[in-house]
BALO-951215 format. One record per residue (C-alpha): x, y, z; residue in one letter. Coordinates in steps of 0.1 Angstrom, whole numbers, plus 5000, padded with zeros to 4 digits. Example, Ala and Ser with C-alpha at 12.3 -4.5 7.8 and 13.67 -1.06 7.14 Angstrom:
REM BALO-951215
512349555078a
513749895071s
***
This chain:
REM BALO-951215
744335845148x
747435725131x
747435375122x
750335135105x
747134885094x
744635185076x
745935435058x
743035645050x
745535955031x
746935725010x
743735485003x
742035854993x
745135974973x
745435604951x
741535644943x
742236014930x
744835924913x
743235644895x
740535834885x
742836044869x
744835764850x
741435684840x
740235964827x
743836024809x
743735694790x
740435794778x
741536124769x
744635974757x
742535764732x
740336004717x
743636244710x
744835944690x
741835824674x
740336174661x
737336034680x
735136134712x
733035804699x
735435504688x
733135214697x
729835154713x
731435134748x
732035554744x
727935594740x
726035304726x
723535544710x
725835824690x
728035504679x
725235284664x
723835644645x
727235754632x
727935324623x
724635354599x
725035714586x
728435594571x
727835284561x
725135454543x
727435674535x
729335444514x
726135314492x
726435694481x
729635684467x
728535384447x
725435594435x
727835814427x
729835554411x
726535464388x
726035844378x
728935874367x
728735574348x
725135644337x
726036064328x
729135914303x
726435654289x
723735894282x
726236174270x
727935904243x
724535844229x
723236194230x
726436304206x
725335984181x
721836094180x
723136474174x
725236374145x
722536094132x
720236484127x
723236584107x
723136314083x
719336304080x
719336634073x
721436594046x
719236294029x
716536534034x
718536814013x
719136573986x
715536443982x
714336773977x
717336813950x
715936503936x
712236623933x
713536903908x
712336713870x
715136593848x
717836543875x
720036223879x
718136053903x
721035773903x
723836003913x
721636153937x
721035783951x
724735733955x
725236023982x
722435904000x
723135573999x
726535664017x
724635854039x
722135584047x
726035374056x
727335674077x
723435614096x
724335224102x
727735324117x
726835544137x
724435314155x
727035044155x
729735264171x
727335434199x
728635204225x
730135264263x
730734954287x
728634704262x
725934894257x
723735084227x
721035224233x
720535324197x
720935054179x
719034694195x
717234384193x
714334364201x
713833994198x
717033934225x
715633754254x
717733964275x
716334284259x
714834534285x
713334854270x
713935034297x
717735174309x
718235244344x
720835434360x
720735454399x
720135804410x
720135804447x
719735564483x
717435684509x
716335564541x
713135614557x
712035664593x
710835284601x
714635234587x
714035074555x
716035124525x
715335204487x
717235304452x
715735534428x
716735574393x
716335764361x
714935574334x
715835604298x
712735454273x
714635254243x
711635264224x
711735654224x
715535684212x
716335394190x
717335414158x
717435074146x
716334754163x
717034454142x
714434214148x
711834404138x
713134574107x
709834434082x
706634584080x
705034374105x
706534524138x
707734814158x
711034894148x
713535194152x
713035594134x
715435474106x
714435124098x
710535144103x
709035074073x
706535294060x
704635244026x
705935393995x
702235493986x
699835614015x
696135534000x
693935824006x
690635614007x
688735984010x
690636173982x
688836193949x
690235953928x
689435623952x
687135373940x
685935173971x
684534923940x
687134883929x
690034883961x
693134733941x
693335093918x
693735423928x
693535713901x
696235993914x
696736263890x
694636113862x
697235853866x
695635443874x
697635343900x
697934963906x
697934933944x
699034543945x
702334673926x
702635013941x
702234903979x
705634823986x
707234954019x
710835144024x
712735274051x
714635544059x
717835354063x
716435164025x
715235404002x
716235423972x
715335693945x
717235593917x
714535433900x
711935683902x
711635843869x
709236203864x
705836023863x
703236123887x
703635773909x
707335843909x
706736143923x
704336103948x
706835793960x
709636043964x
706836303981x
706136054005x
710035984011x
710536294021x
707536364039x
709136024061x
712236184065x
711036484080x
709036304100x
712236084108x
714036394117x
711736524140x
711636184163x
715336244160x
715336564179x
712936484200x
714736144210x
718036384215x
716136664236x
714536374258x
718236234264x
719636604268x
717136644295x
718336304312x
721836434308x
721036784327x
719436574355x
722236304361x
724636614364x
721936784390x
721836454407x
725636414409x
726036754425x
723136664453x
725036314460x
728036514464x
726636744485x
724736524506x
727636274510x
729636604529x
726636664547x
726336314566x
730136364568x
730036654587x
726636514606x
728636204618x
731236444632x
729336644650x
728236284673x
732036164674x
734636364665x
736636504692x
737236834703x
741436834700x
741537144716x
739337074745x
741136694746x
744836894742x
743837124771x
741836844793x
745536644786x
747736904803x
745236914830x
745136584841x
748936534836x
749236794865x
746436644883x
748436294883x
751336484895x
749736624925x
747936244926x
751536134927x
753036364953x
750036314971x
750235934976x
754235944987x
753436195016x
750735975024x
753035625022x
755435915043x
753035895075x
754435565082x
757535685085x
756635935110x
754835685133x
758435505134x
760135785146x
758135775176x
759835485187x
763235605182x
***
């Protein structure tokens, strides 16, 4: 039946066509954007995912941020504690010269003693963004033993969020720590002080009647003078002459120092292993930063190939939308003529 009031053609051709405009716009959009998933109207579920994965995303490159901050730290004061085993192998070379009888003791103490300065600078000058790990204070109410560098941010299943870090322990690498450089306290592996004379209460030679002497080497030694304490940073040789105390003093300095030294290394083995792990870690962020990356695209990127294709497809399909609504409007025309 042909009508002038209902006209079903062109009713059905305006709802195909409008469909199609639809479908364009929305085609149209993700061609422009990059993105099959712009906003939660797309698909509520795929854009709340891809919303936390790079927001997460984000607290990775500031992880990445604080290893990179945390690797130049570490690697500053791993080259001061590699050049502090320089010098204090050199103190130890010159108090074994100094053990040899009839040597200058006092000339000897004069190259140490600029060694023992070159020590103190180098803890001064082991600094990056404020901070010295080697050289401290202890008695700072701020002070915190243990360094942190952030190291990674997960998130669990229930959705909760952590940090992990890599600690550094201060009291394993410091050198000197200024409020505790006396004998009473803990201090650093140069400024601890350590008694000039250790008291073998077992050797032959003790007299437990008789605790203030000690007889070393047929030699009565007054303990109240002779327990005096030095450091590494403080010792001083230049006194010590070729008597059987002065000797065992400078024995027991270098026993210290080669103690000394081996804290050293193991304080710069400890850091070179933190070192090796912040680089290990900065490679996994990096990694795993790509990997959400390309995780997140999967869920919204668009296919621009598919969308390019779909495009040219629907631009025909409006076309035909098109023509077919003006033969449809046409129909009216051709009832008119039946009046003529």
């Amino acid at each position: 039946m042909s009508s002038l009031m209902t006209n079903s053609a062109a009713m059905t051709a305006l709802q195909t066509l409008s469909a199609t405009n639809k479908q364009m716009d929305i085609t149209q959009n993700r061609i422009s954007t990059g993105y099959r998933v712009s906003d939660a109207a797309d698909n509520a579920a795929y854009w709340s995912i891809a919303t936390t994965m790079r927001s997460d995303n984000k607290a990775l490159g500031a992880v990445q941020d604080a290893l990179g901050l945390g690797a130049a730290t570490v690697d500053v004061m791993y080259t001061a504690l590699n050049s502090t085993v320089d010098v204090v192998s050199e103190i130890k070379a010159k108090l074994t010269a100094a053990a040899q009888p009839g040597v200058d003791r006092g000339k000897i103490q004069s190259e140490i003693t600029e060694l023992q300065q070159q020590l103190k600078n180098i803890g001064a000058s082991a600094v990056f963004n404020g901070q010295n790990w080697l050289s401290v204070d202890s008695g700072d109410a701020d002070y915190n033993s243990t360094r942190q560098t952030v190291a990674s941010f997960t998130r669990n299943s229930d959705g909760n969020v952590s940090l992990q870090t890599i600690d550094v322990s201060l009291d394993a690498i410091k050198i000197f720590d200024v409020a505790t450089g006396n004998a009473a306290g803990a201090q650093g592996i140069l400024d601890k002080a350590i008694a000039e004379i250790e008291v073998d209460t077992a050797a032959a030679g003790y007299d437990a009647n008789d605790p203030t002497t000690w007889t070393y080497v047929d030699v009565t030694i007054d303990l109240a003078d002779s327990d005096t304490f030095f450091s590494i940073a403080t010792l001083d040789i230049s006194e010590l002459e070729d008597d059987a105390l002065s000797l065992a003093r400078l024995n027991n300095m270098l026993q210290a120092v080669d103690a000394a030294l081996g804290d050293i290394t193991d304080a710069a083995t400890n850091l070179g292993a933190i070192k090796n792990r912040i680089g290990l870690q900065q490679d996994f962020v990096a990694a795993l930063k790509d990997s959400i990356d390309r995780g997140v695209g999967q869920l919204v990127d668009a296919d621009m190939n598919a969308e390019s294709t779909r495009l040219q497809a629907l631009q025909v399909q409006q076309q035909l939308g098109i023509q077919a609504l003006s033969i449809a409007n046409g129909n009216s025309q051709n009832i008119l003529s039946l009046f003529r």
